[in-house]
C-alpha positions, 0 to 999 in steps of 0.5 A, a space after each residue: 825136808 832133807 833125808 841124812 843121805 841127801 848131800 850124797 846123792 846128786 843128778 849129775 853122778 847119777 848120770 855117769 852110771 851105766 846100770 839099767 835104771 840110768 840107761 833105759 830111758 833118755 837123759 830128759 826122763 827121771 828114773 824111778 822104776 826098778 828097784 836099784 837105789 842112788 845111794 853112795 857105795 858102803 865104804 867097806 864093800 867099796 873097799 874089798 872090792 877095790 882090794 880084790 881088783 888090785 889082787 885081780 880076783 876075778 876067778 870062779 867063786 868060792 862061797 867060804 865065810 857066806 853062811 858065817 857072814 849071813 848067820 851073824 848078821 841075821 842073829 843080830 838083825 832079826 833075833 835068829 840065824 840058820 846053822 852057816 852050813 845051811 846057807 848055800 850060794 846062788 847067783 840070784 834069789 829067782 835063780 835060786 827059785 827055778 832050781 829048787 821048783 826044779 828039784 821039787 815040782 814037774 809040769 803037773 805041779 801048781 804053785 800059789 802066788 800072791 798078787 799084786 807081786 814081783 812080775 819075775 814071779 810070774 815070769 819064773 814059774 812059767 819058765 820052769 814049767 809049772 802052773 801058776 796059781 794066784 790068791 791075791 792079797 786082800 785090801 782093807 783100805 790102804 792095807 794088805 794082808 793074806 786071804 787065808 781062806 783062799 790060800 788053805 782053799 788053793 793049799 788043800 786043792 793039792 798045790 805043791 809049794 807056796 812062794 810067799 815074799 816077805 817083806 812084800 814087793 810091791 806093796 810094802 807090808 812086813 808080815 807079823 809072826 801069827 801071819 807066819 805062823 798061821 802060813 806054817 800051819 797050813 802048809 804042814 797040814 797040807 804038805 806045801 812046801 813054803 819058799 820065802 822071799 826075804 830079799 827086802 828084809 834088811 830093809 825093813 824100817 821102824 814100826 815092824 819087825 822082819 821074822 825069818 820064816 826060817 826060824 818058824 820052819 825050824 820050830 815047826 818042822 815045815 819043808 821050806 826055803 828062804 831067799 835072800 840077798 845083800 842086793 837090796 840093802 847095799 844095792 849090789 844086784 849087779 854083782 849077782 850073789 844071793 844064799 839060798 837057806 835050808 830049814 832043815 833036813 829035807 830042804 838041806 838035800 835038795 839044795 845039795 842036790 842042785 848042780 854042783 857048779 851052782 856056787 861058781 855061777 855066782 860072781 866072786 865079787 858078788 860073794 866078796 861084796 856080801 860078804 863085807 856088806 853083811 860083816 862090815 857094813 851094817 852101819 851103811 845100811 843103818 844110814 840107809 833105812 834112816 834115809 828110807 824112813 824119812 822119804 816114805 813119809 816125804 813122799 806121801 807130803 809131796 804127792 799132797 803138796 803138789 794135788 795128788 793127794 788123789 793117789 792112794 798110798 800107804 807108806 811101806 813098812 820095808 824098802 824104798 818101793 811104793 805102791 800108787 793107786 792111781 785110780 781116782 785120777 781116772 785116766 784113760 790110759 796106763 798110768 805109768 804110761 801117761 807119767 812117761 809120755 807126759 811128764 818124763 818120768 819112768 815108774 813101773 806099770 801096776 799091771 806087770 804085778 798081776 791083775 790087782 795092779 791096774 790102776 796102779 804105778 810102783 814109784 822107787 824113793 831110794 833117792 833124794 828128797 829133791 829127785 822125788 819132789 820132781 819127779 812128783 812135780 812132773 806126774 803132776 804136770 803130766 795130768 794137769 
């Protein structure tokens, strides 16, 4: 099976790069670990880039045009956009997190979590110094969805806010609006403050519809924060600029009230680069999610190709990560670590995503059919 962007992707450029996924390990080892994908640049943010390196554009960043650039593409993407005075720029979606804890709890305060979820969730509550409280996702067969009973339970225990990521890393699932809505209704009823993490919503692939819980927010007056970034869908983490969006008039305070340097941390060719994503290259991102669409079903034949069809997996309804439940399999070890040792091939170890993970390995497919089939290949080798 060829995925559209295939052609463009090849091993031996690959390897010429100098970000984490193509360092970290060995050049005997296959990547697919962290969430960087192997796609080609889009052209346009390619182009303005190169354009402010010509005008040697390095200085301190200036996020005018973000708001207007991010609120044209979400009317567009998801039916809904903030006012562009409400998008404020942050050097990355966890940066932005901490600040606005900051602003918000002191070391008395809870904040609830949903695992199994991104490991810098747990890392970043910790560093600001709030309690970490966790209401895990619950699973019917391959599907997840929120314990609501547990999560009003930790609401009406006195949490302080809620960090809540949709789409969801690493399980994939894109939360429907009664799901949002019934979240709203919680946190207005219990006075939470709701932070969404939208990171992976350009991503979002046929079969579901990404709603901004900012939209809701509005409707509902509920204090709350989203998240969001280019870094995924064009795959420009490395260039750290990511907007914080208030829902309204509380939430526009405390982002004003974040240090006034916070704009100017952000990189300029990260805001330069976003900023072109979202004007001008949705067309690549098109490019992309039709690509994604193909591997996350490729993957799943190659696991069964190859006799994994042990592995437990629901293909995402967003992004390029998928969440491998390799229990049945009965290793001894860390999966992760016995695909790495074995088969030379990097994946991420469940546990690091809370306690739900273990037996788990999240597998990144933003890449080629051929880089996924042998890096299935040698999984298989390592527990054969």
């Amino acid at each position: 099976m060829r995925a559209p962007l295939d052609d463009e992707i090849r091993l031996t450029d690959l390897r010429r790069r100098t970000s984490q996924k193509w360092t970290r390990y060995p050049q005997d080892v296959l990547p697919l670990f962290v969430a960087e994908s192997d796609f080609p640049a889009p052209p346009n943010v390619a182009r303005a880039l190169r354009e402010a390196i010509d005008n040697g554009d390095f200085g301190y960043a200036e996020p005018h045009g973000l708001g207007q650039a991010f609120a044209g593409f979400a009317r567009e993407r998801f039916g809904s956009a903030p006012e562009p005075e409400d998008v404020f720029a942050v050097p990355e979606v966890m940066v932005g997190v901490a600040e606005i804890l900051r602003a918000i709890a002191d070391e008395s305060d809870r904040v609830v979590i949903n695992p199994p979820v991104y490991p810098p969730f747990f890392h970043t509550l910790e560093e600001v110094g709030v309690h970490t409280e966790t209401v895990e996702l619950c699973r019917d067969g391959e599907k997840y969805d929120l314990a609501f009973d547990a999560l009003e339970r930790a609401f009406a225990n006195g949490v302080r806010a809620y960090l809540f990521c949709n789409p969801h890393n690493p399980v994939g699932r894109v939360f429907e609006e009664r799901d949002l809505r019934r979240i709203a209704e919680l946190a207005r009823e219990y006075d939470v403050v709701v932070i969404a993490d939208e990171i992976h919503a350009p991503l979002v692939l046929p079969g579901a519809a990404h709603v901004p819980f900012d939209r809701i927010a509005r409707e509902t007056g509920v204090r709350a924060f989203t998240m969001t970034s280019a870094s995924k869908g064009w795959n420009i983490a490395g260039l750290k600029c990511a907007l914080a969006i208030a829902s309204g008039d509380w939430s526009r305070e405390v982002l004003r009230s974040l240090p006034e340097d916070m704009p100017e941390r952000a990189g300029n060719l990260g805001v330069i680069a976003t900023k072109a994503a979202f004007s001008h290259d949705v067309p690549y991102l098109d490019r992309v999610v039709s690509h994604l669409d193909v591997m996350r079903r490729f993957l799943r034949e190659t696991l069964d190709a190859n006799g994994l069809s042990a592995i437990g997996y629901a293909p995402p309804q967003a992004g390029y990560l998928a969440w491998l439940d390799c229990r049945e399999l009965h290793l001894d070890a860390e999966p992760a670590r016995v695909f790495y040792k074995r088969g030379n091939v990097a994946l991420n170890p469940g546990t690091k995503f809370g306690q739900p993970g273990h037996g788990f390995v999240r597998l990144n497919f933003g890449t080629s059919s051929e880089i996924v089939e042998e890096a299935v290949r040698r999984m298989a080798s390592a527990i054969a």
